[in-house]
Wavefront OBJ file of the C-alpha trace (Angstrom):
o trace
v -34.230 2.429 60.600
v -37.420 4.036 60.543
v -40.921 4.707 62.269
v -44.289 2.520 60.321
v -47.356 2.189 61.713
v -48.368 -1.734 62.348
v -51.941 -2.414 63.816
v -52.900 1.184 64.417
v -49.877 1.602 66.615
v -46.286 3.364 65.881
v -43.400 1.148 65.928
v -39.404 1.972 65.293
v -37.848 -0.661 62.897
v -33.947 -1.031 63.835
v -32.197 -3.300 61.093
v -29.102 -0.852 61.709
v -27.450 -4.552 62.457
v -27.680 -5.532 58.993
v -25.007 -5.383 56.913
v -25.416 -3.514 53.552
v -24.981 -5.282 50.106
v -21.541 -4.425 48.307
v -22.208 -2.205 45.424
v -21.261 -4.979 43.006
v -24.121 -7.030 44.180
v -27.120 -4.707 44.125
v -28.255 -5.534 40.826
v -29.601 -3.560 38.359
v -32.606 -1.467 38.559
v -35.736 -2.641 36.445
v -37.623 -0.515 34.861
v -39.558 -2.713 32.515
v -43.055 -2.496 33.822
v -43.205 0.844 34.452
v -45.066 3.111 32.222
v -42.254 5.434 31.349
v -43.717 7.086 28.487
v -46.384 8.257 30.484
v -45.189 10.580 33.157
v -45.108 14.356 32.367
v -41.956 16.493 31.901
v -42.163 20.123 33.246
v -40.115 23.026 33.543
v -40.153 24.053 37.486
v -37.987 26.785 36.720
v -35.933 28.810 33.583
v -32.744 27.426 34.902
v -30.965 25.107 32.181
v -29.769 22.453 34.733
v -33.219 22.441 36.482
v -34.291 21.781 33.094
v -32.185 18.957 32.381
v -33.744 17.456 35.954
v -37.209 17.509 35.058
v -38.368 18.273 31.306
v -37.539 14.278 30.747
v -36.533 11.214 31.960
v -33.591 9.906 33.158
v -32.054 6.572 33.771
v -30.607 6.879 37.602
v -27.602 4.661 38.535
v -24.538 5.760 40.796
v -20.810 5.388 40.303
v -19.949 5.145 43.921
v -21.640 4.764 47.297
v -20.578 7.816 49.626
v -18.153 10.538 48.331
v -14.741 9.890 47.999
v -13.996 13.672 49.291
v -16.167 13.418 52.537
v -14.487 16.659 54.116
v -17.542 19.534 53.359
v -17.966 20.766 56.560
v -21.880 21.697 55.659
v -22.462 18.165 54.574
v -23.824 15.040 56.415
v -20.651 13.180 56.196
v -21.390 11.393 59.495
v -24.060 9.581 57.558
v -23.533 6.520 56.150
v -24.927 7.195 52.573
v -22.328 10.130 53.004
v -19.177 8.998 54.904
v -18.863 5.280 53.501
v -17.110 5.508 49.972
v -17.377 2.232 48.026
v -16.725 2.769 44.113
v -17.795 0.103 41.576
v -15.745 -0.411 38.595
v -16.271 0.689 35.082
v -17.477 -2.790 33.428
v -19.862 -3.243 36.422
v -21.598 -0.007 35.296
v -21.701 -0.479 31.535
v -22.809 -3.960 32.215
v -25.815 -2.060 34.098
v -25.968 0.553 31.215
v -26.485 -1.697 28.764
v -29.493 -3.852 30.576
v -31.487 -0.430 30.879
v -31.183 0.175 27.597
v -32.407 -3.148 26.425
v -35.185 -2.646 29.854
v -36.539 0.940 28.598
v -35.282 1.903 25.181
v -33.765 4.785 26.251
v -29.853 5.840 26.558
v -29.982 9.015 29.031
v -28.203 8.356 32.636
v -28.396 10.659 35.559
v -25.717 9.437 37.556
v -26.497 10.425 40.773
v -23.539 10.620 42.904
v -22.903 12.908 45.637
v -19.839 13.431 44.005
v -18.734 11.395 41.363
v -14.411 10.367 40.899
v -12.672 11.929 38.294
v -10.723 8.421 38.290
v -13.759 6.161 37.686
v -15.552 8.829 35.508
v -12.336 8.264 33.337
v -12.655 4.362 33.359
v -15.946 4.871 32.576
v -15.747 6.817 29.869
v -13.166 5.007 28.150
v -15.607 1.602 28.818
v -18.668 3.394 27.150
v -15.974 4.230 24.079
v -14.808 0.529 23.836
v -18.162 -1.145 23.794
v -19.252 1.794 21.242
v -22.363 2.634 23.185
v -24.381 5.544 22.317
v -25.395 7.300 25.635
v -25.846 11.266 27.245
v -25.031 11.396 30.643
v -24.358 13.653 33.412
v -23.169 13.805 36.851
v -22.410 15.401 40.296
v -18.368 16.713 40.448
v -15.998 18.670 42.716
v -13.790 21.514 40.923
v -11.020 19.911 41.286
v -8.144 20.132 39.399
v -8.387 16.414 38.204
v -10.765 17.889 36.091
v -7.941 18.654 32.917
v -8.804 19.982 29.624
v -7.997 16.657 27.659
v -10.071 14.627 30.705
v -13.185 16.620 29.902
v -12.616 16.084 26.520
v -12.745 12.622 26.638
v -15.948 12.562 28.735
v -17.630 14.744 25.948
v -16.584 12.339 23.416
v -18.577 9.441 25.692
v -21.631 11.267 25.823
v -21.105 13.129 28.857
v -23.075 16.524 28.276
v -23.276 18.378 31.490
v -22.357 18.538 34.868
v -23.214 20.200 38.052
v -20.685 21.035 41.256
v -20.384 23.350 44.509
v -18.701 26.396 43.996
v -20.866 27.471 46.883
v -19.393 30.350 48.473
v -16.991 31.927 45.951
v -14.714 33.048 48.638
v -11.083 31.933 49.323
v -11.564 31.877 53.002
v -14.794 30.478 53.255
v -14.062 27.891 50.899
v -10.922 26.600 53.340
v -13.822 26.784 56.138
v -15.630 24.789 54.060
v -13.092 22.364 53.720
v -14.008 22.450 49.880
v -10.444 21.554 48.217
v -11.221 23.905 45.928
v -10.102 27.812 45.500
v -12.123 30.077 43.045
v -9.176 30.492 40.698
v -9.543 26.551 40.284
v -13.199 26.274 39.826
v -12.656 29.026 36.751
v -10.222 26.739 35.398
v -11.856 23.390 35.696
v -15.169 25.302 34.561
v -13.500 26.539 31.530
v -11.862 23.047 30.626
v -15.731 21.560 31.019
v -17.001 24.378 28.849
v -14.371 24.183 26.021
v -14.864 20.505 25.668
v -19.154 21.059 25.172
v -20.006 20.117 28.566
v -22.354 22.555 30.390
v -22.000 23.936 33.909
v -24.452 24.007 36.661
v -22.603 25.304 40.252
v -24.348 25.246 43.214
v -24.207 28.371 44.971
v -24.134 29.248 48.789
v -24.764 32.020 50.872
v -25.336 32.607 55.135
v -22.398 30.610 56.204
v -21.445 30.774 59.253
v -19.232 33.902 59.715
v -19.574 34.964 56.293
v -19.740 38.821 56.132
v -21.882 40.733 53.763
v -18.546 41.656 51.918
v -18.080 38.180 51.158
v -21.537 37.583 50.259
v -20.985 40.795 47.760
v -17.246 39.889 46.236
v -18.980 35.866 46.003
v -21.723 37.579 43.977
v -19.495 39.489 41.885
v -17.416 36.568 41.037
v -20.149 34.340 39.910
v -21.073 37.538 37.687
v -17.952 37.500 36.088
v -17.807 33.370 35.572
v -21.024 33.389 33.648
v -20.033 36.091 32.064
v -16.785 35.283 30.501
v -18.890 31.907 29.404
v -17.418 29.421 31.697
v -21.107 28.751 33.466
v -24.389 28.198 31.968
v -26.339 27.248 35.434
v -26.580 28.082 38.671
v -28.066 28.598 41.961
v -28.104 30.356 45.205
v -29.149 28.357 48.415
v -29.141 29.308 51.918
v -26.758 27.948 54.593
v -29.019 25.500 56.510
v -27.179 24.323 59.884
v -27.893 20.007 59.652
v -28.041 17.608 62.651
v -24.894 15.804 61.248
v -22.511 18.103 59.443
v -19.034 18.650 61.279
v -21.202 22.269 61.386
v -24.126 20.947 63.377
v -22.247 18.404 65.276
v -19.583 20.761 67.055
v -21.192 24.818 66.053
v -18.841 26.811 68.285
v -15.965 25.434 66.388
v -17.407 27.322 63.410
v -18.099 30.601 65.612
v -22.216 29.946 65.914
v -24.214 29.097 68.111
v -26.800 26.210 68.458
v -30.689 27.660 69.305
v -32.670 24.873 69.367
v -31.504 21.934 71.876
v -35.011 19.947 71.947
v -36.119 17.377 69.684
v -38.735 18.018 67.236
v -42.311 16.850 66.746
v -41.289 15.523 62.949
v -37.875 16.026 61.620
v -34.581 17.032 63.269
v -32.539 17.149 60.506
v -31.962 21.213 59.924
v -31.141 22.982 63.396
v -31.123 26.558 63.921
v -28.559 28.809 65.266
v -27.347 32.767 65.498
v -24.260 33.702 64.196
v -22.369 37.005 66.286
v -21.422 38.467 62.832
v -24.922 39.695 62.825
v -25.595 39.294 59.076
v -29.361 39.477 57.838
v -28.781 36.850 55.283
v -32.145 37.380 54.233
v -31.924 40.414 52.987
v -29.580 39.522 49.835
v -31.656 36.464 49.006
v -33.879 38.240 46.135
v -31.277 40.443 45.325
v -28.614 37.357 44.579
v -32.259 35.182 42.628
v -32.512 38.354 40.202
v -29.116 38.625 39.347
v -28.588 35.206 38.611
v -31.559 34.619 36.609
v -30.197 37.797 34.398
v -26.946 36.010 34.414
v -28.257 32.891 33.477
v -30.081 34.626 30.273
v -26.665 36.660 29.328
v -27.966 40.202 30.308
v -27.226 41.833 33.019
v -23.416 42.409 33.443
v -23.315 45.795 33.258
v -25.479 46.343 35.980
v -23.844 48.017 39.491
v -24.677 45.074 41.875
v -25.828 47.713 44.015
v -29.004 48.048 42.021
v -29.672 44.343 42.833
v -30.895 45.314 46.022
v -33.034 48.153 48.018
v -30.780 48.580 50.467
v -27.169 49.506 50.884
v -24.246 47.480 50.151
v -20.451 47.746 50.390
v -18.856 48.028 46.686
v -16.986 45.037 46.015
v -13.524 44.240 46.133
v -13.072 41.801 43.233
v -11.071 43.396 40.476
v -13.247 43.217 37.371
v -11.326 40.814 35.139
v -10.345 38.516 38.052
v -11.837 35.129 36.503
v -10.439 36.377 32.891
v -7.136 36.485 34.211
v -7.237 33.168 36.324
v -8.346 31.672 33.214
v -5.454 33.397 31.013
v -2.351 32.583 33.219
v -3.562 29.008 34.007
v -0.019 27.243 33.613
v 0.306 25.044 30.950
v 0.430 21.292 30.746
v 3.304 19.829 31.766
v 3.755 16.545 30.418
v 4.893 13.586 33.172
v 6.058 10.153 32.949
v 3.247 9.038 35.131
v 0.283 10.773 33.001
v -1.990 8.366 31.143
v -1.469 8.993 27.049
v -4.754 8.244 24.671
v -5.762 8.196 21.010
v -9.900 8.512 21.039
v -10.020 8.557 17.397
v -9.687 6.157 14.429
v -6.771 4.698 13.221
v -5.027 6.244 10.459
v -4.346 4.566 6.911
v -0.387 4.679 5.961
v 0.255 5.489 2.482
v 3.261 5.988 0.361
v 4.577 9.430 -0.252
v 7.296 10.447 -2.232
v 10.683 8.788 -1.487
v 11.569 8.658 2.066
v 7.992 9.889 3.163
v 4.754 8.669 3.862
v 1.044 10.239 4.082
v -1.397 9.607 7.174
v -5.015 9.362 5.973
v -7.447 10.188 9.162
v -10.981 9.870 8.659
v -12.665 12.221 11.590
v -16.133 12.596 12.714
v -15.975 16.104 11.611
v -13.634 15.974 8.708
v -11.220 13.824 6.950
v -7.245 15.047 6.651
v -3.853 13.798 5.859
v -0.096 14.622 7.281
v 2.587 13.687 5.114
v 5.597 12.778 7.245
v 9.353 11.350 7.107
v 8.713 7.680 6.049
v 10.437 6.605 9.798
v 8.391 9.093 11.897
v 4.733 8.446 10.227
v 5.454 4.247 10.743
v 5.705 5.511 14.806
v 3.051 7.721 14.700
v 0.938 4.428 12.876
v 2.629 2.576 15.673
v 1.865 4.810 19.066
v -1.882 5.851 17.951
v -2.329 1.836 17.515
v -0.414 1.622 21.040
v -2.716 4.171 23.127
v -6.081 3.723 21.219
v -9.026 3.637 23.454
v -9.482 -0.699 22.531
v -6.431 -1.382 24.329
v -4.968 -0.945 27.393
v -4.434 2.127 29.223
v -0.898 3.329 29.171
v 1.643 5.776 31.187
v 3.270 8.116 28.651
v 6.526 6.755 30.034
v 7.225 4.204 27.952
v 5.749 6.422 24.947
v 9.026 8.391 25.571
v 11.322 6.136 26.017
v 10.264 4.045 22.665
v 10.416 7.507 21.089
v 13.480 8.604 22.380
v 15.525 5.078 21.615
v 14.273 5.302 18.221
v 13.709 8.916 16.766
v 14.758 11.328 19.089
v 14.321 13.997 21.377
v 10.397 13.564 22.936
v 10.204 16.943 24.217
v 11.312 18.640 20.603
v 8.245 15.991 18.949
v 5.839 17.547 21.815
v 6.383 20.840 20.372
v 6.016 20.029 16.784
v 3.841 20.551 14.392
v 2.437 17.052 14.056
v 2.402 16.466 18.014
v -0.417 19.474 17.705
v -2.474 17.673 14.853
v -2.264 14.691 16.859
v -3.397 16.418 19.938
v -6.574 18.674 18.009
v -8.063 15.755 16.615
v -8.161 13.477 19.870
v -4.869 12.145 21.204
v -5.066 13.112 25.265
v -2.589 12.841 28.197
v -4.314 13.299 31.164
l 1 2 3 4 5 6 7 8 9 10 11 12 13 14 15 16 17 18 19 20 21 22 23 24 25 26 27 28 29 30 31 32 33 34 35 36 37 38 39 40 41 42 43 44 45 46 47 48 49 50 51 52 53 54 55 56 57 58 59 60 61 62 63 64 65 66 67 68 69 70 71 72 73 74 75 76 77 78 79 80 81 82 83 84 85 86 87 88 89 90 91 92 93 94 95 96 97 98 99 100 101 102 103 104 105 106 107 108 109 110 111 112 113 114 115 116 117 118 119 120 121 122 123 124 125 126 127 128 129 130 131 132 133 134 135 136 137 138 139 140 141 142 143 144 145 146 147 148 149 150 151 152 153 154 155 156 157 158 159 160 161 162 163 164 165 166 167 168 169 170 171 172 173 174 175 176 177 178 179 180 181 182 183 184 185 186 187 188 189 190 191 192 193 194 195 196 197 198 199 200 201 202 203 204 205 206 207 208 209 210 211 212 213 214 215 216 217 218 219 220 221 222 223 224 225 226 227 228 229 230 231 232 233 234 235 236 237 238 239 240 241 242 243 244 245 246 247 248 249 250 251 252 253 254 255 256 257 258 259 260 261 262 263 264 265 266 267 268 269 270 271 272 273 274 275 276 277 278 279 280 281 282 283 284 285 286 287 288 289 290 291 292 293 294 295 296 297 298 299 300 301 302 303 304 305 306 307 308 309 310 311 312 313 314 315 316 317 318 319 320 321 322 323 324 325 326 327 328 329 330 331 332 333 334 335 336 337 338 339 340 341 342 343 344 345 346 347 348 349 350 351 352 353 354 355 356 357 358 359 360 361 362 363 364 365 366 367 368 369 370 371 372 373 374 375 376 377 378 379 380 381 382 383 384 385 386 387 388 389 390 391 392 393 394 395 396 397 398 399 400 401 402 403 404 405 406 407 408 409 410 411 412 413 414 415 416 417 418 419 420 421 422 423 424 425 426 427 428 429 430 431 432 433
């Protein structure tokens, strides 16, 4: 649907009728006759995510149509490119990886989802690791908990190398407003996951919701000071709260506690709407104030700093105690391991050697370093066995029937999962996820 000029007059095109092509069958993009080599790379800003946008060309695809979350209740989700999730599957997208590269040359994909699935990220990455392509790539999330330490690991190891998510307002209660899924204590574990695996962090930052209060504009500012600097964010940036035409925000405003301003149509666009809020907030005010910071933040100076001397004006002192994140990220609970959790070896398979009587020696060769484990002849054959069993070339498998094969031959699973060798195995790339 849109407006085009046709013989000097203005005419509305309505093809809303027409249905849209699956994902599966939209082809490919071609690049091939477009001089890519040509266009100029700049720096817009000294922001490292910004950076990766636009110093450089990417390769643009998209896992999904839509988001499979849909709930934000600042987002368009009314909209179709929004509100109608339709995923394509893993070989699809390599098949469409691989005819770029042979198009341009070039193996760096932007995919540009609204928010792309853990699930299919997953299937993807294991698909890039099979066909033993050599591609960086990066991607849209949601902090959700999906997001495990051995998950992000595995998307490092298939090039992934950064990716960018909401934490927009860091604020427990806005967040629920929000409809987000997400609480801060989450997004400092799921950032720290992403970090310790080599994947850098860009969050999206919010502030002018409706309702919020300058105290949670202060406490969100003080928690994004502690995530970047405990390490767990390299990027970020603040936006505004803009009121849109078809969030659940704009659609139905006095459910949120705001009020609607502008009821005629506009002479261009009517996408952004504005609206007054009773709380009374100048959210303008904290704008350059919240810029400063962060770019300080983003350079690793800065910490010490009283957010008060941010601003010119006076703020309340937050309430955020000052090792919050640290301690969110410290008392994480551990992994528990469950039948239905997917088990995987990303490495290469061992050589088995003879030992001395009754033992046997595993020879690993690493991409970082070769090593050995000599083991009980009976336990290093099933070790040879399960890393054959749940290496990235086969098929995916539950670690359910991992245990029970271990258990009807060795032993105990659980006393193996805290052994020794279970931890070697685990450090040098078997995941369950």
């Amino acid at each position: 649907r849109t407006f085009v000029r046709i013989d000097g007059q203005v005419k509305f095109l309505n093809n809303s009728a027409v249905k849209d092509l699956p994902q599966r069958e939209v082809g490919t993009p071609d690049y091939s006759d477009l001089p890519l080599r040509d266009y100029l790379s700049v720096i817009e800003v000294a922001n490292p995510m910004h950076r990766l946008w636009s110093d450089g060309r990417w390769n643009k695809l998209t896992l999904a149509h839509g988001c499979y979350w849909g709930k934000c209740t600042f987002c368009d989700i009314s909209l179709d490119y929004i509100g109608r999730y339709e995923p394509i599957n893993a070989s699809i997208l390599c098949d469409r990886i691989e005819e770029i590269m042979a198009q341009t040359g070039t193996n760096g994909f932007h995919f540009v989802d609204e928010a792309a699935p853990p699930a299919l990220m997953r299937d993807l990455a294991i698909e890039i690791l099979r066909r033993g392509l050599v591609v960086v790539w990066w991607t849209n999330i949601r902090f959700e908990s999906s997001f495990t330490a051995d998950l992000c690991r595995l998307l490092r190891a298939s090039g992934c190398i950064a990716v960018s998510g909401g934490l927009e307002v860091a604020s427990d209660r806005l967040l629920a407003l929000i409809k987000k899924g997400v609480t801060v204590a989450q997004v400092a574990q799921v950032t720290n996951h992403f970090t310790a695996a080599g994947i850098m962090v860009h969050a999206y930052l919010m502030y002018g919701y409706p309702t919020q209060t300058a105290q949670e504009t202060i406490d969100s500012m003080e928690m994004v000071r502690q995530l970047f600097e405990i390490g767990v964010l390299q990027s970020g940036f603040w936006h505004r709260f803009a009121m849109t035409e078809h969030s659940p925000v704009g659609l139905d405003p006095m459910a949120f506690g705001v009020k609607r301003t502008d009821l005629t149509l506009g002479s261009f666009a009517n996408n952004e709407v504005d609206f007054v809020d009773p709380i009374g907030v100048d959210h303008g005010l904290f704008s350059e104030g919240l810029r400063k910071s962060l770019f300080n933040y983003m350079h690793g100076v800065g910490f010490d700093i009283p957010l008060k001397n941010w601003f010119d004006f006076k703020i309340p002192a937050t309430t955020i105690p000052k090792k919050y994140i640290q301690h969110q990220i410290e008392n994480a609970a551990p992994p528990v391991y469950k039948d239905q959790n997917r088990i995987l070896w990303i490495g290469a398979q061992p050589e088995l050697m003879e030992a001395e009587e009754g033992f046997c020696e595993l020879i690993f060769s690493g991409k970082k370093e070769d090593f050995a484990i000599e083991l009980p002849l009976e336990l290093g054959e099933w070790v040879s066995w399960l890393l054959a069993k749940v290496s990235y070339t086969e098929t995916l498998h539950t670690l359910k029937p991992i245990r029970e094969n271990y258990e009807a031959e060795l032993g105990d699973f659980e006393e193996l999962t805290e052994s020794e060798v279970w931890e070697i195995l685990r450090e040098h790339g078997l995941l369950v996820f």
